[in-house]
Backbone bond lengths (Angstrom), bond angles and torsions (degrees), N, CA, C in turn:
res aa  C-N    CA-C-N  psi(-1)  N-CA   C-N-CA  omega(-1)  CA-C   N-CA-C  phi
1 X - - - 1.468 - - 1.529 108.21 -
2 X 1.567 114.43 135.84 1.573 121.11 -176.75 1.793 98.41 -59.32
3 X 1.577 103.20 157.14 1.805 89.41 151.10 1.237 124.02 -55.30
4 X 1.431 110.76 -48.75 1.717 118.18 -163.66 1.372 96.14 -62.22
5 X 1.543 131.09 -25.44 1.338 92.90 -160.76 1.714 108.19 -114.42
6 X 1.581 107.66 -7.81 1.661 111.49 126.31 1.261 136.28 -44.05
7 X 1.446 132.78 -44.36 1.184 128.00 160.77 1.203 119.27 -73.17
8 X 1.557 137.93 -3.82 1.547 135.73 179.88 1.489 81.74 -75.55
9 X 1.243 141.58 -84.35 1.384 170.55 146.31 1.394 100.11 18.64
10 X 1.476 129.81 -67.60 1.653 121.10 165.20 1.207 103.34 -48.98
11 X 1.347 133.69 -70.43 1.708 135.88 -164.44 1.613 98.07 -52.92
12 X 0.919 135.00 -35.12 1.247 136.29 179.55 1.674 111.92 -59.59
13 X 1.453 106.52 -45.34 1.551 144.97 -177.12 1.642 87.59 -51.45
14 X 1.370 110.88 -80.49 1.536 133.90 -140.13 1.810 86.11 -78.29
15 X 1.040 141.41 -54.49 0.970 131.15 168.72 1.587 139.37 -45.47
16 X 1.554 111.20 -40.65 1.355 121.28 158.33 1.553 121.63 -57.30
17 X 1.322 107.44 -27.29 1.330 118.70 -174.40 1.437 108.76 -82.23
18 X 1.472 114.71 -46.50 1.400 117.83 176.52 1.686 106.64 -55.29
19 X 0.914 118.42 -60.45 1.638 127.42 172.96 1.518 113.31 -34.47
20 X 1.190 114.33 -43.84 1.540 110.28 -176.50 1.570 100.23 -81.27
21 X 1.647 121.78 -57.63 1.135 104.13 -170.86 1.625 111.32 -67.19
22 X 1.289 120.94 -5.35 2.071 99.99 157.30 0.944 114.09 -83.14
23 X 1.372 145.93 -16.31 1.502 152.68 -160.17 1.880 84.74 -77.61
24 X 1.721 97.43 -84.20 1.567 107.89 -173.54 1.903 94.96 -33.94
25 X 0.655 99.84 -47.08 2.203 96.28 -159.08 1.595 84.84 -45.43
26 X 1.854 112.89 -81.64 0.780 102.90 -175.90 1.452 152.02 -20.88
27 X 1.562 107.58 -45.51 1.518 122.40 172.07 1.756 99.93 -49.79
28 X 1.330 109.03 -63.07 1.533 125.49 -173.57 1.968 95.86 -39.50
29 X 0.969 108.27 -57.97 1.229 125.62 -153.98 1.613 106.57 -53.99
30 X 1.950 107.81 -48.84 1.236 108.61 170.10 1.317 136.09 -82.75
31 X 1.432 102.18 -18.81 1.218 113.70 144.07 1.527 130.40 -23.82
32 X 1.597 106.00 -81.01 1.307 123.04 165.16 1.356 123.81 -40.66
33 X 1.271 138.01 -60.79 1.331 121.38 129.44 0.948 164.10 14.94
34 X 1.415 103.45 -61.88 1.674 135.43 175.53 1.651 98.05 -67.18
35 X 1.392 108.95 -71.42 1.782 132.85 170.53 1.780 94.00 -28.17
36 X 1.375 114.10 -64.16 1.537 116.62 -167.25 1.884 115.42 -36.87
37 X 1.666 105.65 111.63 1.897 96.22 -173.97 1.495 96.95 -66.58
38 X 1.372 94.99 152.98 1.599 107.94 169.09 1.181 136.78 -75.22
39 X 1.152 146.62 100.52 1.797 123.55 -148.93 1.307 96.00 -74.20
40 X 1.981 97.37 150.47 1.172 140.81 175.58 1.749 121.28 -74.11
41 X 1.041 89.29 104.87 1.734 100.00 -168.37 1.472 94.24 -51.55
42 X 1.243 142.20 84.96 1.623 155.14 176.29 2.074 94.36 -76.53
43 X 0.919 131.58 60.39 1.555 126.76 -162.83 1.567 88.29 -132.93
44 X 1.346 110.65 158.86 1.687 136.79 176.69 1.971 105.47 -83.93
45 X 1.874 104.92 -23.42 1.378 73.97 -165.82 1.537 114.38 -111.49
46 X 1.550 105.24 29.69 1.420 111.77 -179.78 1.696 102.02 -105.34
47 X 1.191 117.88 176.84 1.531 116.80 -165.47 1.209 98.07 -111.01
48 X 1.610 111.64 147.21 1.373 110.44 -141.13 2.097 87.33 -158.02
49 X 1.403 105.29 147.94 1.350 106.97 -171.16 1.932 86.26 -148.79
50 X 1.336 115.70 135.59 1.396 126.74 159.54 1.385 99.12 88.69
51 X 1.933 118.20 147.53 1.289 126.74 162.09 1.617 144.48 -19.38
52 X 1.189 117.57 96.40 1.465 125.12 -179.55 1.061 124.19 -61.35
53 X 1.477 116.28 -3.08 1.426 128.36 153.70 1.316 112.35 -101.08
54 X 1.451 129.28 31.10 1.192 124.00 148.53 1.645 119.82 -82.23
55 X 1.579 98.55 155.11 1.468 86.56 -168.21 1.295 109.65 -107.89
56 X 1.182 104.77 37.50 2.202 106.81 -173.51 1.794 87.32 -142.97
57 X 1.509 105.62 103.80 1.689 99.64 -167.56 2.020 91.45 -105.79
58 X 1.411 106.30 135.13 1.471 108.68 167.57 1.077 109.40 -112.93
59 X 1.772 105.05 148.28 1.719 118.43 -176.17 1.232 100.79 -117.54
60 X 1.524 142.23 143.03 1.345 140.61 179.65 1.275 95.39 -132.75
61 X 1.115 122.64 132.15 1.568 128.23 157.52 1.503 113.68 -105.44
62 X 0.987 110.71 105.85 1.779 104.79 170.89 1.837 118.38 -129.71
63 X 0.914 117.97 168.61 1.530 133.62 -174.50 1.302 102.05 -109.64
64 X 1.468 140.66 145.20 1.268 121.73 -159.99 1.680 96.69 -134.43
65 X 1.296 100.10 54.26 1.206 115.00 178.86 2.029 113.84 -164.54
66 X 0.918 84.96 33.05 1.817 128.01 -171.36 1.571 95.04 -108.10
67 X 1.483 117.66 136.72 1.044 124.31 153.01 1.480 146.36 -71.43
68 X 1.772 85.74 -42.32 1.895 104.78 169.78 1.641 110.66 -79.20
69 X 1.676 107.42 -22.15 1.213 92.34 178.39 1.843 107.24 -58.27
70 X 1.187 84.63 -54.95 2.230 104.64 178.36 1.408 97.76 -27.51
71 X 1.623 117.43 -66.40 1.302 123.40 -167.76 2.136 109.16 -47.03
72 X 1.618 99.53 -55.12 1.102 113.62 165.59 2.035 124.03 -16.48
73 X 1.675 84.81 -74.72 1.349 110.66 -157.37 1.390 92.94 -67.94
74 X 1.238 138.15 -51.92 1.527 150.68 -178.59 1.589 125.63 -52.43
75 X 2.021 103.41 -37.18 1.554 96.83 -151.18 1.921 79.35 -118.97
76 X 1.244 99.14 -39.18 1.969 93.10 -162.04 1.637 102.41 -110.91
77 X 1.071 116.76 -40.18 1.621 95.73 157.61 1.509 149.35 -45.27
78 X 1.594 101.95 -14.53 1.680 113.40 -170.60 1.621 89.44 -85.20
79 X 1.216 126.10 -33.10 1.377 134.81 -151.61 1.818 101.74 -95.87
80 X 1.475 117.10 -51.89 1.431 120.83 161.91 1.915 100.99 -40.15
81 X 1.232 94.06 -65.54 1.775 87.01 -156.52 1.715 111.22 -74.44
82 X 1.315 110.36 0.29 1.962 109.81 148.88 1.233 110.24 -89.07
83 X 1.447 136.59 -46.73 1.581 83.45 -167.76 1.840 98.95 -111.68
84 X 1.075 102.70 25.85 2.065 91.70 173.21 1.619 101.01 -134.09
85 X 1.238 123.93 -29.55 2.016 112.26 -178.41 1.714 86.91 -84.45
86 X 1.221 115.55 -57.52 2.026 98.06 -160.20 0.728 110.12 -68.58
87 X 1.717 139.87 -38.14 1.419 139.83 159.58 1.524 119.63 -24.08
88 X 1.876 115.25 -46.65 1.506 108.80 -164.19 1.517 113.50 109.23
89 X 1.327 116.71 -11.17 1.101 144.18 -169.85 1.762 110.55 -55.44
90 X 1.708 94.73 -60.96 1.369 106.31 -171.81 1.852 96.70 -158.11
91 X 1.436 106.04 159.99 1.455 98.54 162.04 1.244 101.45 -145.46
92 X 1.292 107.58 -176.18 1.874 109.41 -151.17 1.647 96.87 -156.10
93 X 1.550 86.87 123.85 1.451 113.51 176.78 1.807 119.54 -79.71
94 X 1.326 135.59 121.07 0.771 121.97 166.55 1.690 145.81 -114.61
95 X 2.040 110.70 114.45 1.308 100.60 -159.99 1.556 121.03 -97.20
96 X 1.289 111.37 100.92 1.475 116.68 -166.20 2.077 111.80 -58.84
97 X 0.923 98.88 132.81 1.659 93.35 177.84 1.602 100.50 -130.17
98 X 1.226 107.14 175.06 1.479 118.97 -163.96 1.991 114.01 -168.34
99 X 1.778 87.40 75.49 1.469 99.02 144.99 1.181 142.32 -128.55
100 X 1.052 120.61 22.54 1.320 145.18 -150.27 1.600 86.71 -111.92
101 X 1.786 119.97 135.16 1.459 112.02 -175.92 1.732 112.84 -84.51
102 X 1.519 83.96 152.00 1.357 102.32 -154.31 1.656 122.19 65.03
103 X 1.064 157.19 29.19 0.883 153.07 146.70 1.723 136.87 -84.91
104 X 1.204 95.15 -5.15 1.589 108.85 168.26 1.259 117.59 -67.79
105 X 1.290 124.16 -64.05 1.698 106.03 161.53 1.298 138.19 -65.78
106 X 1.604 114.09 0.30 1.311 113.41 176.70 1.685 95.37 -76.17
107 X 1.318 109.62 -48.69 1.637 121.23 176.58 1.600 112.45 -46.70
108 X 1.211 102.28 -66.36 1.829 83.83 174.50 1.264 131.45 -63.74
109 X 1.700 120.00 -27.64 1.024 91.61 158.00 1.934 149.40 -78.86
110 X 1.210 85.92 13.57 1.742 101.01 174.45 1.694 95.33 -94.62
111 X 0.819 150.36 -65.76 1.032 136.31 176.29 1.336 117.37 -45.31
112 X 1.412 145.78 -45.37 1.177 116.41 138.07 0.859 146.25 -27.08
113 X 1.187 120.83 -55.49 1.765 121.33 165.95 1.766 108.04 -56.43
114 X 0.830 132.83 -33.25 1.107 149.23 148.35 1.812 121.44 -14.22
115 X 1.372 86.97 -66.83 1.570 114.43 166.20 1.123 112.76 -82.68
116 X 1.047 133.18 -57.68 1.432 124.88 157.22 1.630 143.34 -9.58
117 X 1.953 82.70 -85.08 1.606 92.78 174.22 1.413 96.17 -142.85
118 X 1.453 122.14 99.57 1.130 136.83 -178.86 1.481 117.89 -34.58
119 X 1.313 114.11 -41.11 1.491 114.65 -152.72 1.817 100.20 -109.51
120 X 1.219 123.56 5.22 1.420 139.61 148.55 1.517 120.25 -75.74
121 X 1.329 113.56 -25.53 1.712 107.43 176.34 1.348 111.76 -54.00
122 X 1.145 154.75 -55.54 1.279 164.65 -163.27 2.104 89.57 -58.16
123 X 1.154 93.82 -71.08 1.404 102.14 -160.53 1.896 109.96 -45.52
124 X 1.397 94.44 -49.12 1.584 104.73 165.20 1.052 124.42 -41.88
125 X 1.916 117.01 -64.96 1.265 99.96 -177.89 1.068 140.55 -71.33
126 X 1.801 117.43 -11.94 1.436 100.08 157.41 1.182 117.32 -65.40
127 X 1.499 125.33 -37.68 1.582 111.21 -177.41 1.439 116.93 -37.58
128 X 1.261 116.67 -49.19 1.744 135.63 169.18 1.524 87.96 -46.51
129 X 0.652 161.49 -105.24 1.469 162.33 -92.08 1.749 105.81 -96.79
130 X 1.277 96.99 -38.92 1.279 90.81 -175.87 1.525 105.29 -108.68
131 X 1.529 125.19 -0.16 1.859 104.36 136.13 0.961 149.66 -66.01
132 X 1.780 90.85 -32.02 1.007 109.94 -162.80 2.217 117.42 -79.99
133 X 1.313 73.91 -51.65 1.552 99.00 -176.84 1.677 113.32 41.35
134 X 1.320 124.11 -122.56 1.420 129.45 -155.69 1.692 91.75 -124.15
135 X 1.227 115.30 29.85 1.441 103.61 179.63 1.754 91.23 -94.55
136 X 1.845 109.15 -172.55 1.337 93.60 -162.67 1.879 88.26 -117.19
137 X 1.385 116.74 162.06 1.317 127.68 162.29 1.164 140.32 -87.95
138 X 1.356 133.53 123.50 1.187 153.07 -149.30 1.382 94.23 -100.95
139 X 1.341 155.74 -53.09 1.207 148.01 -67.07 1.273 124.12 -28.67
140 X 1.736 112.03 68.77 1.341 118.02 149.94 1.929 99.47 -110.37
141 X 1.324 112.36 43.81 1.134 127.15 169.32 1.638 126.43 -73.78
142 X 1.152 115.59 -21.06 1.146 127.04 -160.36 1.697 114.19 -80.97
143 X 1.485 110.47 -26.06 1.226 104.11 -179.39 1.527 98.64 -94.13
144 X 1.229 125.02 -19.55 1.671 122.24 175.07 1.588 88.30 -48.92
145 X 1.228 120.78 -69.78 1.407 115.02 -142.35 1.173 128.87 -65.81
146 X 1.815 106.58 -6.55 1.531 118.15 178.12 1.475 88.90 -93.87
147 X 0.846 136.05 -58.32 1.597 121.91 173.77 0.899 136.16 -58.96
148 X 1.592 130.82 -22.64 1.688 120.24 106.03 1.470 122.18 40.37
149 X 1.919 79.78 -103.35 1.616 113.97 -178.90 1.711 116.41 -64.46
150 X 1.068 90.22 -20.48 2.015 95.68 171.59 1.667 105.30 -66.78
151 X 1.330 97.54 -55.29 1.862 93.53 -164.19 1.612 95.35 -67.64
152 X 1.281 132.95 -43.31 1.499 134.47 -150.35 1.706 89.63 -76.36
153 X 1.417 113.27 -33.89 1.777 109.02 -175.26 0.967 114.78 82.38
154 X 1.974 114.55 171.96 1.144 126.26 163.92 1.938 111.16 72.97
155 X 1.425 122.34 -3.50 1.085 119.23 -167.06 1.563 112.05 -121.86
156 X 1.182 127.38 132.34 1.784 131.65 -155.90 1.898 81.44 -81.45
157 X 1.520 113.07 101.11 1.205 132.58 146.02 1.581 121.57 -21.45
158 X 1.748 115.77 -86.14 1.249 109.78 143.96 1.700 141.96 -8.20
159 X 1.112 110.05 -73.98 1.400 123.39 173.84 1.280 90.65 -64.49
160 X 1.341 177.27 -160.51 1.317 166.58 -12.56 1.485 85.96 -117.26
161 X 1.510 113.55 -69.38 1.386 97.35 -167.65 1.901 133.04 -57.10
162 X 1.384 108.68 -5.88 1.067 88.85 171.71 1.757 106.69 -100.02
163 X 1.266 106.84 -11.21 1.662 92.88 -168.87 2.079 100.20 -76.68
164 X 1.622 115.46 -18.39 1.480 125.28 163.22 1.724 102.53 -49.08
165 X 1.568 105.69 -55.57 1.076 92.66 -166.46 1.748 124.50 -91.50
166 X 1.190 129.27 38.14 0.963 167.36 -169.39 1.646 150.48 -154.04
167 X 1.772 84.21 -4.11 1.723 100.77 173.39 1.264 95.19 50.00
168 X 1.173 133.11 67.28 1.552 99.68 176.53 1.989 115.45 -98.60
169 X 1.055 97.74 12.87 1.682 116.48 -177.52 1.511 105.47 -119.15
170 X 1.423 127.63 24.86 1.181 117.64 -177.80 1.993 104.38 -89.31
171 X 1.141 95.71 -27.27 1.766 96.94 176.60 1.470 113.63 -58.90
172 X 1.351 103.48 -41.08 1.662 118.28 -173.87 1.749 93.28 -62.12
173 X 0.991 105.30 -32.88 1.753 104.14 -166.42 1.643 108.40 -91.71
174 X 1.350 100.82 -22.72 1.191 100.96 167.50 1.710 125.58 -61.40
175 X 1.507 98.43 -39.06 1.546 117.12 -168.88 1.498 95.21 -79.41
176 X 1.386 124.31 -36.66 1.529 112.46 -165.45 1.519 101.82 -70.79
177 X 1.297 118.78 -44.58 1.716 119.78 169.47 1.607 102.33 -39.48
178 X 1.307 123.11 -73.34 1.120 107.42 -155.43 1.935 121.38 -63.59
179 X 1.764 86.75 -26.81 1.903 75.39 171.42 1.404 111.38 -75.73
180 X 1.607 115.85 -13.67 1.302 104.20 -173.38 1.546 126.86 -77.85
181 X 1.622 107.20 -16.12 1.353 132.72 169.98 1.693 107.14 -75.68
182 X 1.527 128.82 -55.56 1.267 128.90 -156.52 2.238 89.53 -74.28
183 X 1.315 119.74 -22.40 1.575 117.58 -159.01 1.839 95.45 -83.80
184 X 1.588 99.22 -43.27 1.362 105.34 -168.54 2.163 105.29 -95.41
185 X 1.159 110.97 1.75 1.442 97.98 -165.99 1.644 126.03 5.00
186 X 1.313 125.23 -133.52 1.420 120.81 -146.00 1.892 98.78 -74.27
187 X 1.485 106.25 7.86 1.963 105.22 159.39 1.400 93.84 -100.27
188 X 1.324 136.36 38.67 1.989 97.04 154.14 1.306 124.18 -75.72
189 X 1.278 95.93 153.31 1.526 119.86 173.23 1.494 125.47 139.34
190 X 1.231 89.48 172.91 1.579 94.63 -145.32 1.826 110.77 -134.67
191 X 1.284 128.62 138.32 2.093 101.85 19.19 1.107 124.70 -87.83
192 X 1.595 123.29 151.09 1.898 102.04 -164.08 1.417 81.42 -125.56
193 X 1.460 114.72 108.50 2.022 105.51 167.73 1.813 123.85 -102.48
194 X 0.745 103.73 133.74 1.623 124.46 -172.83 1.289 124.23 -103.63
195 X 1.754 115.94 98.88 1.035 127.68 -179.37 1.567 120.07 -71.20
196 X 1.388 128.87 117.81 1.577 126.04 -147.67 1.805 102.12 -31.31
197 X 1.986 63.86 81.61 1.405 100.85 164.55 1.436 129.06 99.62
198 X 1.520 116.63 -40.53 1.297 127.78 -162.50 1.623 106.59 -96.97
199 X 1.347 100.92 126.08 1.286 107.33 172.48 1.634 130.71 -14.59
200 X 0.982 155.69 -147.99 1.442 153.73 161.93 1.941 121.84 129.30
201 X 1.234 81.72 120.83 1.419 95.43 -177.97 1.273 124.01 -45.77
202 X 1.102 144.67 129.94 1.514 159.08 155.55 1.537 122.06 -74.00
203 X 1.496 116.41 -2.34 1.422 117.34 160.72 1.442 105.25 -53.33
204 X 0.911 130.15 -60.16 1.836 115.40 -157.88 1.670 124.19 -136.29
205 X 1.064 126.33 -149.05 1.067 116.18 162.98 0.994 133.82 -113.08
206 X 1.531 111.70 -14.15 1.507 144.93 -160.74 2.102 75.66 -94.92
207 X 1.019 122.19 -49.70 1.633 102.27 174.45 1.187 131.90 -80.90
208 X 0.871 147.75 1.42 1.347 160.41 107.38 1.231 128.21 -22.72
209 X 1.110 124.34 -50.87 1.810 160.72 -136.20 1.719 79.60 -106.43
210 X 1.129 131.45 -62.42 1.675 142.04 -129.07 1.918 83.94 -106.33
211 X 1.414 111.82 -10.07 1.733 111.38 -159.79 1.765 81.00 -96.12
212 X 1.183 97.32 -45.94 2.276 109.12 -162.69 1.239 104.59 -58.58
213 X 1.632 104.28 -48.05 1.784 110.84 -164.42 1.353 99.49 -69.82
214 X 1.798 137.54 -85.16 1.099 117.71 141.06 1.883 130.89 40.16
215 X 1.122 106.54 -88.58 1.559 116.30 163.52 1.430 119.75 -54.51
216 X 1.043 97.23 -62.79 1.672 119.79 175.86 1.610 100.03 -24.77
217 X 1.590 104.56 -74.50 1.512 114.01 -174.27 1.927 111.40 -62.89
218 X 1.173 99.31 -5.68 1.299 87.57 -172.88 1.632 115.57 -105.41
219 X 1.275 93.80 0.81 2.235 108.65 -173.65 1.625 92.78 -69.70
C-alpha cells in the first residue's frame, strides 16, 4: 500500500470518528437539556390562583380555543385545585397563548378580566370555554364576551369593553407565544403543564397527583 493512499485511509479513519463522537455528544447534549426544569414565571402580571408560598409552583400554558385544554380546565383541574391549590400545597400560574384561529380575542379578553378583577379570571375562562367551544369565529365575538363578563359578574363591563375593543393585550399574547415556542421548541403544544418546572402530563389526576407527591417527598 502507497503512503498517500494509507494516509487517505487514516484521514478517512480520524474523520469518521470525529463525526460519531459529535453526533453521540450531541444526543448527550439534548438530552441534558431536555432533563433541564424550566423556570417558573414567579411574575405579578400573569394570572395566578393558590399560595405563593407554596412550594410545588404549576405553569399551564393553554390556548383557549383548544379542546384538551377545555377537557383540561373542566375534568382535571377542578380536582388539582381541591386537594393541592386550596390545601396550600402548590399554586399554579396561568400562561394563556393564542394561535389557534380565532382565539386571540377570546385571550385578551380574559386577561382583562384578569386586570380587572383578579379573582373572576378563573370563573371566566370556563365561561369562554364552554361558549365558546369548537364552534367557529366570525369576529362578531366581541359583544359575546362582554356578556360573558355580565353573567360570570363582579367585572367593570365598561373597562373590559373597551380594552375587547382595542386588543389591548394582544402584545402580551404575542410575547407569551413566543416564550412559549423558544421553552417548548419542536414539542409545542398545549396544554403543556410544568411541575416546578418539569414537564407533566395533563391526562389525569392520578398524573399530576403522582408528579406533586413525588416532589413533595423529595424538598
Amino acid at each position: 500500500m502507497s503512503p498517500k493512499k494509507s494516509f487517505q485511509q487514516i484521514f478517512i479513519l480520524v474523520v469518521t470518528c470525529l463525526a460519531v463522537v459529535l453526533m453521540i455528544s450531541g444526543v448527550f447534549y439534548r438530552r441534558h437539556l431536555a432533563s433541564q426544569p424550566v423556570p417558573i414565571m414567579v411574575v405579578d402580571g400573569h394570572p395566578s390562583i393558590g399560595s405563593k408560598d407554596a412550594k410545588i409552583g404549576m405553569l399551564l400554558i393553554e390556548d383557549f380555543r383548544c379542546c384538551a385544554c377545555q377537557s383540561f380546565i373542566d375534568e382535571v383541574f377542578p380536582k388539582v385545585k381541591e386537594k393541592y391549590i386550596d390545601t396550600g400545597i402548590a399554586y399554579c400560574i396561568l400562561v394563556p397563548v393564542a394561535f389557534l384561529d380565532g382565539s386571540k380575542p377570546l385571550a385578551n379578553a380574559a386577561l382583562a378580566v384578569f386586570k380587572i378583577a383578579p379573582s373572576r379570571f378563573f370563573p371566566y375562562v370556563h365561561a369562554i370555554f364552554k361558549h365558546f367551544g369548537l364552534r367557529e369565529i366570525h369576529g362578531s365575538e366581541r359583544n359575546e364576551l362582554v356578556k360573558i363578563a355580565e353573567e360570570v359578574g363582579g367585572i367593570d363591563l365598561e373597562a373590559l369593553e373597551k380594552c375587547v375593543e382595542s386588543n389591548c393585550y394582544f402584545p402580551d399574547l404575542d410575547r407569551n407565544l413566543d416564550w412559549a415556542e423558544r421553552v417548548m421548541g419542536k414539542d409545542f403544544g398545549v396544554p403543556s403543564l410544568y411541575i416546578n418546572g418539569v414537564p407533566t402530563s395533563t391526562a389525569s389526576i392520578e398524573a399530576i397527583g403522582g408528579r406533586i407527591e413525588k416532589m413533595k417527598r423529595d424538598l
